[in-house]
C-alpha positions as CSV (number, residue, x, y, z in Angstrom):
1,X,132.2,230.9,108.2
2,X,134.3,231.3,105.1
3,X,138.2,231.0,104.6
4,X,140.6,233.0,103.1
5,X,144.1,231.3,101.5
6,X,147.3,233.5,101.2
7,X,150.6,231.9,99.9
8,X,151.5,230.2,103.4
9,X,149.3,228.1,104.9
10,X,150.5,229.3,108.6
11,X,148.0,232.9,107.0
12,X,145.0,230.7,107.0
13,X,142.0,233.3,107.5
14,X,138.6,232.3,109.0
15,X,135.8,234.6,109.1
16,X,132.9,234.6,110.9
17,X,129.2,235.6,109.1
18,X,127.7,235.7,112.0
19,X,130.3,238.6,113.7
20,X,132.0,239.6,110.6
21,X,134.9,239.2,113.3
22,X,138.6,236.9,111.3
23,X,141.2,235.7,112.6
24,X,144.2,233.8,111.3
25,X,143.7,229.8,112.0
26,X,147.2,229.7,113.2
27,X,146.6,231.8,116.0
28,X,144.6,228.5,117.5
29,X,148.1,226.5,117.7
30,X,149.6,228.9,120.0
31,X,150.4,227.8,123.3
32,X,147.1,227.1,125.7
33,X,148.3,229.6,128.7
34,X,148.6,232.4,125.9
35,X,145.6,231.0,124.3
36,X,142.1,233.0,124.9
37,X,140.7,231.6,121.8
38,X,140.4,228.1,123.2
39,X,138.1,227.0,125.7
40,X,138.6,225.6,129.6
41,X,139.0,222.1,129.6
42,X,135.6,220.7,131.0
43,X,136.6,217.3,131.3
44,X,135.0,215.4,128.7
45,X,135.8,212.4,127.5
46,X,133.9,211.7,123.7
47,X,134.8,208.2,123.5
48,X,132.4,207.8,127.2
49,X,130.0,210.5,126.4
50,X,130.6,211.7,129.7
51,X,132.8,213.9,132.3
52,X,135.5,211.9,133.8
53,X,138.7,213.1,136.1
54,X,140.0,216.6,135.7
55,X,142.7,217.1,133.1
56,X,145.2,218.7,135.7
57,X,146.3,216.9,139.2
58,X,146.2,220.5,141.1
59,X,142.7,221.0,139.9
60,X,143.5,224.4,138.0
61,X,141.7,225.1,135.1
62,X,143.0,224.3,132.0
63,X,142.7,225.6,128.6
64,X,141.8,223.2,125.5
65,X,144.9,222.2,123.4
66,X,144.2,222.3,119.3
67,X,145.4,219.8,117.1
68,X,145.2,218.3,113.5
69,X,142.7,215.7,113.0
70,X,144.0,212.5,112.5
71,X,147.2,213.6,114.2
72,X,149.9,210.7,115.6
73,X,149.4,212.0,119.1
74,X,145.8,212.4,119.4
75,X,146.1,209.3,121.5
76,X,148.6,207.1,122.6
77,X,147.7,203.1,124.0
78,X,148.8,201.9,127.6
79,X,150.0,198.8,127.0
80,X,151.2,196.7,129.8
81,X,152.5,193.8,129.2
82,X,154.1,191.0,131.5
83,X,156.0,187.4,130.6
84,X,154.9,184.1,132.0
85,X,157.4,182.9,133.9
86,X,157.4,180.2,136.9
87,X,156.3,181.5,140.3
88,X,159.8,180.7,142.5
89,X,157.5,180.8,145.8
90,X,155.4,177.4,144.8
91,X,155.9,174.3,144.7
92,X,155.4,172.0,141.4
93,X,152.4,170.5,141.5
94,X,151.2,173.7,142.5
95,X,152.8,175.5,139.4
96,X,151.7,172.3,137.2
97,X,148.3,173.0,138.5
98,X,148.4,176.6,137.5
99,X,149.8,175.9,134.0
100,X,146.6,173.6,133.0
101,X,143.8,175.7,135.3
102,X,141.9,175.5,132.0
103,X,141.3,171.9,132.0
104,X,141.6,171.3,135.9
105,X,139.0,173.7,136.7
106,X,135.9,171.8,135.1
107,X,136.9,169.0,137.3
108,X,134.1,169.2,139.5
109,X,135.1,165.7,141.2
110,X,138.2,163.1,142.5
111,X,136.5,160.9,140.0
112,X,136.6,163.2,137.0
113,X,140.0,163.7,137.6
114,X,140.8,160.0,137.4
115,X,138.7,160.2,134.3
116,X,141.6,162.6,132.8
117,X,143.8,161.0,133.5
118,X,142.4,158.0,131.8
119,X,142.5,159.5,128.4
120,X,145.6,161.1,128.2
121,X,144.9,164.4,129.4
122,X,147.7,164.5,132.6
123,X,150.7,163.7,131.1
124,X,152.3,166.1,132.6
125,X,151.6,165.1,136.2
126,X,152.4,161.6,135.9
127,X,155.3,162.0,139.2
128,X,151.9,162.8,141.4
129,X,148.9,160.8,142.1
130,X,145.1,161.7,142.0
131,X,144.9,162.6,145.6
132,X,147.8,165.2,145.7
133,X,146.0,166.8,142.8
134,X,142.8,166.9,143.9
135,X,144.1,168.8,147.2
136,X,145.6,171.3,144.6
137,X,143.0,171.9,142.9
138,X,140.7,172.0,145.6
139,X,143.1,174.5,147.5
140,X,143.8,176.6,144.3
141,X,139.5,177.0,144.0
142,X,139.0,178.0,147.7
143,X,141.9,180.6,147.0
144,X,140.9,183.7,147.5
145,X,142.5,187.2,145.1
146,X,144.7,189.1,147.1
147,X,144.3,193.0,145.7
148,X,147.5,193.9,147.6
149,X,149.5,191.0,146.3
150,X,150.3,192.6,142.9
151,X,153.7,193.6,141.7
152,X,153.8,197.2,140.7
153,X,157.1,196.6,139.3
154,X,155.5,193.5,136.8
155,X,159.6,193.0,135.8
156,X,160.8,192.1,139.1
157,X,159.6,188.1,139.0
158,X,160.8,188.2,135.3
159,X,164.3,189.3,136.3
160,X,163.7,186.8,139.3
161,X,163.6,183.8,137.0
162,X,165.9,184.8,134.8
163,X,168.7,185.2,137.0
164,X,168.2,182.0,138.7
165,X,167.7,180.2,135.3
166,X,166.8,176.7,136.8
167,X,165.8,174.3,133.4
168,X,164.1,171.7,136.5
169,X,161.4,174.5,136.5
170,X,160.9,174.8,132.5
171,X,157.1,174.6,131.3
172,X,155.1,174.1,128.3
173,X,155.3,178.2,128.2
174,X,158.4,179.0,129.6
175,X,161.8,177.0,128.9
176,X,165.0,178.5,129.2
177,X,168.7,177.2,129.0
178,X,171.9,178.6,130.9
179,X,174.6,178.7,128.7
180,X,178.3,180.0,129.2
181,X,178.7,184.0,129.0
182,X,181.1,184.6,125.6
183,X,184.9,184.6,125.8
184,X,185.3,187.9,125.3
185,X,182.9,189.4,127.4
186,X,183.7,187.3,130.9
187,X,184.7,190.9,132.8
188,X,181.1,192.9,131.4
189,X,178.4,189.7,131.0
190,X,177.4,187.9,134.6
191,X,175.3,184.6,132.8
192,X,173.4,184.2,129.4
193,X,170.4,182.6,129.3
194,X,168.3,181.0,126.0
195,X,164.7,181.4,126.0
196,X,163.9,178.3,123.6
197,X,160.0,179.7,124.4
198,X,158.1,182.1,126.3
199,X,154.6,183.5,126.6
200,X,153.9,187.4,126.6
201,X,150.5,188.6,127.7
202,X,149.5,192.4,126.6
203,X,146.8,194.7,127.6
204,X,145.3,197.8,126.4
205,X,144.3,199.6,130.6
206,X,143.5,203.1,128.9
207,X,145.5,205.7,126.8
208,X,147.2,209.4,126.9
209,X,146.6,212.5,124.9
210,X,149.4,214.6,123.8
211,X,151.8,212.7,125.4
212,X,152.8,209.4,125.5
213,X,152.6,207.0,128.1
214,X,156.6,206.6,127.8
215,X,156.9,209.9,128.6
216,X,156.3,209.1,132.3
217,X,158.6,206.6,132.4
218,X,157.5,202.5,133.0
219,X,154.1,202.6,131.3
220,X,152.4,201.5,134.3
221,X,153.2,204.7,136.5
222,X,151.3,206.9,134.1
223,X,149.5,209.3,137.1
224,X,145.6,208.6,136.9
225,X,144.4,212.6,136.2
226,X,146.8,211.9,132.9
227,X,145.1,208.4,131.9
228,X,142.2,208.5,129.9
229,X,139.7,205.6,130.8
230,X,138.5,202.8,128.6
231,X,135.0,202.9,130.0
232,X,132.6,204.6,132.7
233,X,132.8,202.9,135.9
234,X,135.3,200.0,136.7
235,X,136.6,197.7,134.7
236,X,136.4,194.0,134.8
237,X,138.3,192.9,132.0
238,X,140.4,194.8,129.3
239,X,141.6,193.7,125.6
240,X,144.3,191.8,126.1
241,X,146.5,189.1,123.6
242,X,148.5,186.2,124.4
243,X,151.7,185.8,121.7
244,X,154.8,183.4,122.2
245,X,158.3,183.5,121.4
246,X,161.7,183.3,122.2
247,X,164.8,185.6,123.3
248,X,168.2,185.9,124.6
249,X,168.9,187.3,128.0
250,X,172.2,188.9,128.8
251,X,172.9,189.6,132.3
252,X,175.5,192.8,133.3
253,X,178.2,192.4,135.8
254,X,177.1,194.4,138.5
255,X,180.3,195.1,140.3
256,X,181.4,196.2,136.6
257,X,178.6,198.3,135.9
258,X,178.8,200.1,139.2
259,X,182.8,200.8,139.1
260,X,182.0,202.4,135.6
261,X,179.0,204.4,137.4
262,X,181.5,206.2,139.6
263,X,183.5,207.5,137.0
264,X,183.6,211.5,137.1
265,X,183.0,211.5,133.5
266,X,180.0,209.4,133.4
267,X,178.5,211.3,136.3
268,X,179.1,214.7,134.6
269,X,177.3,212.9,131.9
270,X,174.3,211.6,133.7
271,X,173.8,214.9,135.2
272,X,173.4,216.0,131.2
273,X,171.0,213.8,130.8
274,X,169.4,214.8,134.1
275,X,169.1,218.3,132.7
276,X,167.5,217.5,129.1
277,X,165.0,215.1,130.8
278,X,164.1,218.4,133.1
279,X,163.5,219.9,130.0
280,X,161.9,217.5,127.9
281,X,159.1,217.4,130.6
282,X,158.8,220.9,131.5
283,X,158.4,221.2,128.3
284,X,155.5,219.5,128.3
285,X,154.0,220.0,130.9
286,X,155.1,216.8,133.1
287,X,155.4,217.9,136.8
288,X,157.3,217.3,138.7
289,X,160.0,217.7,135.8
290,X,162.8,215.9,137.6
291,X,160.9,212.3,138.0
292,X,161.3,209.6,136.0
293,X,164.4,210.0,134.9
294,X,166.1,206.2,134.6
295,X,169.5,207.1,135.7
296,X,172.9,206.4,133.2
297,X,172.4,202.7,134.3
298,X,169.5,202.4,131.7
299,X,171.3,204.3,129.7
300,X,174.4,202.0,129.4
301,X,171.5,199.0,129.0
302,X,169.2,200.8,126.1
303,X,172.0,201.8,124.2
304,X,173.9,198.2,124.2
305,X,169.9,196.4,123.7
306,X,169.8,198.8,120.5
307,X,173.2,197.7,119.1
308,X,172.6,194.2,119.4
309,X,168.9,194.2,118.4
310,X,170.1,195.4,114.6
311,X,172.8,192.9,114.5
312,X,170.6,190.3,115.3
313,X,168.1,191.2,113.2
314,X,170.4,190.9,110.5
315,X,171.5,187.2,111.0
316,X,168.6,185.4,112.9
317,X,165.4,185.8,110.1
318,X,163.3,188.4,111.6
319,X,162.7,192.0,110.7
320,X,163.9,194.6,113.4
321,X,160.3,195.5,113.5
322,X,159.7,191.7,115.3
323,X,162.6,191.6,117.5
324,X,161.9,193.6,120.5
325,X,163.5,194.7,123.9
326,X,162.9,194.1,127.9
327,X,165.4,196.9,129.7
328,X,165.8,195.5,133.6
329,X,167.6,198.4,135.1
330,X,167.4,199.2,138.9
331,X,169.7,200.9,141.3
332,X,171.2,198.7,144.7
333,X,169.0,201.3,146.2
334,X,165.8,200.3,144.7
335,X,163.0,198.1,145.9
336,X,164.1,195.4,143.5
337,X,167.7,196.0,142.8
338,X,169.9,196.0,142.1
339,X,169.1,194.7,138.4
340,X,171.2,195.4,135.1
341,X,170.3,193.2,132.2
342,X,168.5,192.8,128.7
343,X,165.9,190.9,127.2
344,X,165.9,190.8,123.3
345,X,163.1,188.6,122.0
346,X,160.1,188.4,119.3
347,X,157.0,187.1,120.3
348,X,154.4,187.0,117.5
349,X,150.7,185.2,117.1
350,X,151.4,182.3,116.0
351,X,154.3,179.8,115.2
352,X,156.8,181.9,113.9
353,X,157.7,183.6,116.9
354,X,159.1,180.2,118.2
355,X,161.4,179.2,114.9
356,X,164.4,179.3,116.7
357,X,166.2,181.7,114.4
358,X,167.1,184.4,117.6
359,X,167.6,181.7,120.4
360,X,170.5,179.8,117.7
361,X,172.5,183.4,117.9
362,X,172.7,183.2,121.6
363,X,175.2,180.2,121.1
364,X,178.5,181.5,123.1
365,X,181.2,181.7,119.9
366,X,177.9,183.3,117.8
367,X,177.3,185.9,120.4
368,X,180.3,186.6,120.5
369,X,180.9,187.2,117.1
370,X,177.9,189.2,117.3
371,X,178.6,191.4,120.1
372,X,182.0,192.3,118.6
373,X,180.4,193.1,114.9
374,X,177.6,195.4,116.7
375,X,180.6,197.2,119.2
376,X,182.5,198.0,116.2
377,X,179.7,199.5,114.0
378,X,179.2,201.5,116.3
379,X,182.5,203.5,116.8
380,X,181.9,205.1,113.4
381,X,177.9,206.6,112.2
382,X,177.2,207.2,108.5
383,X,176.3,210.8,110.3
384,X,179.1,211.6,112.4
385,X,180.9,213.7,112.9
386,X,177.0,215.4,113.4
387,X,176.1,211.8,115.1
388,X,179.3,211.4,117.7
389,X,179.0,215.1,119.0
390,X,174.8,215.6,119.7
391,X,174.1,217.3,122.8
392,X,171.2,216.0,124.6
393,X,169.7,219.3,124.7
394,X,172.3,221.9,123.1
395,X,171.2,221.3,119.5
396,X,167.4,220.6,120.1
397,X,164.8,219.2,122.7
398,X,166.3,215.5,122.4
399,X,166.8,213.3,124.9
400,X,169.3,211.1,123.4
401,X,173.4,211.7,122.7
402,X,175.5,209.9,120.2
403,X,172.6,208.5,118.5
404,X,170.2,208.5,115.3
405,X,168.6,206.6,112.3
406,X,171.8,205.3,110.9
407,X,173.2,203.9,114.3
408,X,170.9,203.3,117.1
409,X,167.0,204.4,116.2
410,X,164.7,201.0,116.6
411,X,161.2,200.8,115.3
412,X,158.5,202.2,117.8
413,X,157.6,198.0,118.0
414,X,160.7,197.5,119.3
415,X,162.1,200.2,121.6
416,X,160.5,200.5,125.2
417,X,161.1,203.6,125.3
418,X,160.7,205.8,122.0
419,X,163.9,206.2,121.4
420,X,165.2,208.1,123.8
421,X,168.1,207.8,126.4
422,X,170.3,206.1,123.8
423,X,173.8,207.0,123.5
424,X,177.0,205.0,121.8
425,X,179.9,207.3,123.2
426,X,179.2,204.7,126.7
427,X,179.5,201.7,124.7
428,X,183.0,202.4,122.6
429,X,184.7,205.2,121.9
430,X,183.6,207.5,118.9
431,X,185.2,210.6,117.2
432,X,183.6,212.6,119.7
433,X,185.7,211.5,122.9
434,X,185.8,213.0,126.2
435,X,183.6,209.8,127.8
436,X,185.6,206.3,128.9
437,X,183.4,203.9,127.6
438,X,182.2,200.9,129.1
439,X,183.3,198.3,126.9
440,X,187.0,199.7,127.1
């Protein structure tokens, strides 16, 4: 095989020695229906040595894609990750007992119980005696796992415990403090809610190709014949981490939220973003195009999460990278709604995830200060008037509006969705116009 160079790369030459046959290499990157060159996808995953689900979910046959080695989407992680919070169906003891499983479950006995307690290692059961935690323990180890008793939606306890903030229930991993929504915000803010300290588990369950798991929407309803495996067979355990930290929850108003939803304007808007989220995944080959779009309720959410996660980041010691964001956004409609609210938090490895630099700007005259300062940046973008008029889909294949680098844009750590369905003409009004923002 030998290569031939012109002036552009995109006239890359390769020729055969065996055929005496060339071709230019940039005819491999053409699109894969148009594509003869490349080869029907057989399935095959490298990384298992072996063939696994087929690539497409109607079973057609479908050509290989080509792409530069070492390129930022040859695979993309499914993380899932959920918060430790306490289960609202149990009782104490019960959620005491499941809190310290690791040192109840080697006690094989009554006795060995007493025998913990006896050097210190039950403080925190000192309102209940030996015999009531025996017959939790005992009832927790004859408890059998429940497949169908898993939460699809792993936000819904989250937003569960956080909108019924009760301190009674705090733990050694979970302790949270009501405190009174800012002055200025009483008509748009239902409750605030400190997280002194929280615990956030995250697993690796597989990865994407191409595309990334956000794409699809929550990155837990990525469909299976789009999931690459992590191993042949089933899987009883993952790679997982445990990191704690703390954050600030801000709950919406729903009765506000939903009066702003009906506005013409906002709909003719949502039905904008409707049409560049068609696009965005036809474009990529997502069917069906039209699901998985989050509606201009998340919209509303992301953008406001952005604003506030830069100002933050600016007062309370961490780098933007570190703080990052929990979007709780469900219609009335919904299983679990309806839900409108905001998680900004860090959570790192060790101790300085819990320094208490975030949780001290959640104080109600420091939030508020806050929340002003980040609503009044952004009526004016470094970029506009370019910023202020973007078109979801008019001036590219975006998915975003009023919204870039200079004003909104969050590190890929931080955002829960790449970026996208971010726009500031919702929040406050810009040069651009035309849309009655929420925070009027």
């Amino acid at each position: 095989m030998q290569f031939g160079v012109s002036d552009s790369v995109a006239d890359v030459v390769i020729k055969c020695d065996t055929c005496n046959q060339s071709r230019r290499m940039i005819e491999a990157f053409d699109p894969p229906k148009e594509n003869p060159l490349l080869p029907i996808c057989a399935g095959y995953h490298p990384h298992l040595e072996s063939h696994g689900r087929c690539c497409d979910e109607n079973k057609q046959s479908l050509r290989m894609e080509a792409m530069l080695l070492g390129a930022s989407n040859t695979w993309f992680p499914i993380n899932l990750s959920a918060l430790a919070v306490p289960q609202s169906s149990v009782s104490r003891l019960a959620q005491l007992v499941e809190d310290h499983w690791s040192v109840l479950e080697k006690a094989a006995t009554k006795d060995i119980l007493s025998a913990f307690r006896a050097i210190g290692q039950l403080h925190a059961f000192e309102d209940f005696d030996d015999d009531a935690i025996w017959q939790q323990v005992a009832a927790k180890r004859n408890t059998q796992p429940d497949e169908d008793d898993a939460h699809e939606d792993l936000k819904a306890p989250e937003w569960d415990a956080f909108t019924a903030a009760d301190p009674t229930r705090n733990t050694d991993d979970f302790r949270l403090e009501p405190v009174a929504v800012p002055a200025d915000c009483g008509s748009y803010f239902e409750q605030v809610v400190l997280i002194h300290r929280l615990r956030e588990a995250r697993a690796l369950v597989g990865f994407t190709r191409i595309q990334s798991a956000g794409e699809f929407g929550e990155e837990w309803s990525v469909p299976p014949e789009r999931r690459a495996p992590l191993a042949n067979g089933s899987l009883t355990w993952v790679p997982s981490a445990e990191v704690r930290g703390e954050g600030i929850f801000i709950q919406f108003n729903e009765a506000a939220v939903t009066s702003w939803l009906q506005r013409p304007e906002i709909i003719a808007l949502g039905e904008t973003f409707l049409e560049a989220h068609r696009r965005w995944r036809a474009a990529r080959n997502i069917s069906p195009p039209l699901d998985g779009f989050p509606g201009m309720r998340f919209v509303l959410l992301h953008s406001f999460s952005h604003l506030l996660m830069r100002q933050l980041a600016l007062e309370c010691g961490y780098t933007s990278a570190s703080v990052r964001e929990r979007i709780y956004s469900a219609d009335p409609q919904a299983e679990h709604g309806p839900m409108a609210g905001v998680l900004i938090y860090t959570a790192a490895s060790d101790s300085e995830g819990t320094l208490g630099g975030l949780v001290a700007q959640g104080q109600p005259d420091i939030l508020d200060f806050h929340i002003a300062q980040a609503l009044k940046q952004a009526e004016l973008c470094s970029s506009d008037p370019l910023c202020a008029d973007h078109h979801p889909y008019d001036q590219g294949m975006t998915l975003h509006g009023a919204a870039c680098h200079a004003c909104l844009f969050s590190p890929e750590t931080s955002c829960e969705r790449g970026n996208k369905y971010l726009d500031r003409r919702i929040l406050v009004r810009t040069l651009s116009g035309g849309v009655v923002p929420f925070f009027s």
